[in-house]
GUBA-482756 format. One line per field, with one value per residue (C-alpha): residue number from 0; residue in one letter; chain; x, y, z. Coordinates in steps of 0.05 Angstrom, whole numbers. Layout:
seq: NUM; ...
type: a; ...
mol: A; ...
X: X; ...
Y: Y; ...
Z: Z; ...
This chain:
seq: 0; 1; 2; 3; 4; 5; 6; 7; 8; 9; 10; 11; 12; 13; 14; 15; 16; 17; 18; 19; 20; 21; 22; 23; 24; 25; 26; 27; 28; 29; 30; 31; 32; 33; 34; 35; 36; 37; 38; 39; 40; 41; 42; 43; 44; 45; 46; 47; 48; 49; 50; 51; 52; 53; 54; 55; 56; 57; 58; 59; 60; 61; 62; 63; 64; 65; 66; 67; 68; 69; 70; 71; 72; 73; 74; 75; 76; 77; 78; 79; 80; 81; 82; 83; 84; 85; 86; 87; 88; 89; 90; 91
type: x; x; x; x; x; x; x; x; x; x; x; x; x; x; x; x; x; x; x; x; x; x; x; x; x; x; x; x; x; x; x; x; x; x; x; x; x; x; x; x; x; x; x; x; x; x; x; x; x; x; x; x; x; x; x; x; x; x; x; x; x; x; x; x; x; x; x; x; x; x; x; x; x; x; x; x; x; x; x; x; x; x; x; x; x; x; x; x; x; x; x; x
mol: A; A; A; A; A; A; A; A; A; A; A; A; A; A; A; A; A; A; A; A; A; A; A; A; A; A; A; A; A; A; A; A; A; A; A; A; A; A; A; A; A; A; A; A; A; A; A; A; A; A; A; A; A; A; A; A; A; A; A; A; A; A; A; A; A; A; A; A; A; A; A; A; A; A; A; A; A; A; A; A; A; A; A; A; A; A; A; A; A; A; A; A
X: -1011; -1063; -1050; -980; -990; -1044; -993; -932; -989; -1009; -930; -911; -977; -948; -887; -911; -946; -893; -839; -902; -911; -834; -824; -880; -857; -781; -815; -851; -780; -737; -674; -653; -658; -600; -572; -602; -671; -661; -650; -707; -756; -732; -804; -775; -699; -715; -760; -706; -658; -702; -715; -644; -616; -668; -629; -556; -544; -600; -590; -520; -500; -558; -565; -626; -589; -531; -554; -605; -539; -492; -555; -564; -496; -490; -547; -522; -453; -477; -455; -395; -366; -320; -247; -220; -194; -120; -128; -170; -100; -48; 20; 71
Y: -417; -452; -399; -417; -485; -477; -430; -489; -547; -496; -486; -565; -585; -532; -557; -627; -613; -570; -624; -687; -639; -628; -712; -722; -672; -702; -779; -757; -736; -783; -739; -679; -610; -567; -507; -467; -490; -480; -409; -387; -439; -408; -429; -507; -484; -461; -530; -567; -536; -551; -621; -637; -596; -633; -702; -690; -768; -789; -729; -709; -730; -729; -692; -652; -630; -623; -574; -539; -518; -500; -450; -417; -411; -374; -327; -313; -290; -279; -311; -319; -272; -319; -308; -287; -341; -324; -312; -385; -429; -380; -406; -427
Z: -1898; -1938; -1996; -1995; -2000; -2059; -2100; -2093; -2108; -2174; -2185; -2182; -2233; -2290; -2278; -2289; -2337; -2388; -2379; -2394; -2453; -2468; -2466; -2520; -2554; -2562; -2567; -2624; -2660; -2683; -2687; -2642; -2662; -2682; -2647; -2702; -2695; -2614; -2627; -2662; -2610; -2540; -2503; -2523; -2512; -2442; -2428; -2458; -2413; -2358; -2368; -2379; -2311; -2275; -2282; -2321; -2310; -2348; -2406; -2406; -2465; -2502; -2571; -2548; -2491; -2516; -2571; -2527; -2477; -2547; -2561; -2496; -2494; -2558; -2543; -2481; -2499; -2582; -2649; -2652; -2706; -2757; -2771; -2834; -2869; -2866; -2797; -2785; -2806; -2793; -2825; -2789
């Protein structure tokens, strides 16, 4: 039991920690990142993610989050692949 409890206390201080890191991180910039930048910083993506799960009324619509979420999403299901321009605007 007291190993349990020491692996959760261990658990709940890196957790503490990463999102105190992930906060000074985003207070020190002044504008979010883009999807692009997201993509090639996963560690930060999957923090981001985190942070922004953790309390959706507070970061909903935030750029960071909002960004962070457009990126997993595209990694998850892949770039999208564009349309040929005659295809894009089809005419009616």
């Amino acid at each position: 039991m007291k190993a349990i409890n020491l692996i959760l206390v261990s658990l709940t201080i890196s957790l503490v920690a990463g999102c105190s890191k992930m906060s000074n991180h985003h207070s020190q910039q002044n504008q979010a990142h883009d999807v692009a930048w997201f993509k090639q910083h996963q560690k930060i993506l999957m923090q981001t993610l985190t942070q922004c799960s953790n309390n959706p009324a507070k970061y909903r619509n935030h750029p960071e989050c909002i960004n962070a979420q457009q990126a997993a999403n595209d990694i998850v299901a892949g770039d999208p692949v564009p349309l040929p321009a005659d295809m894009a605007h089809p005419k009616e």
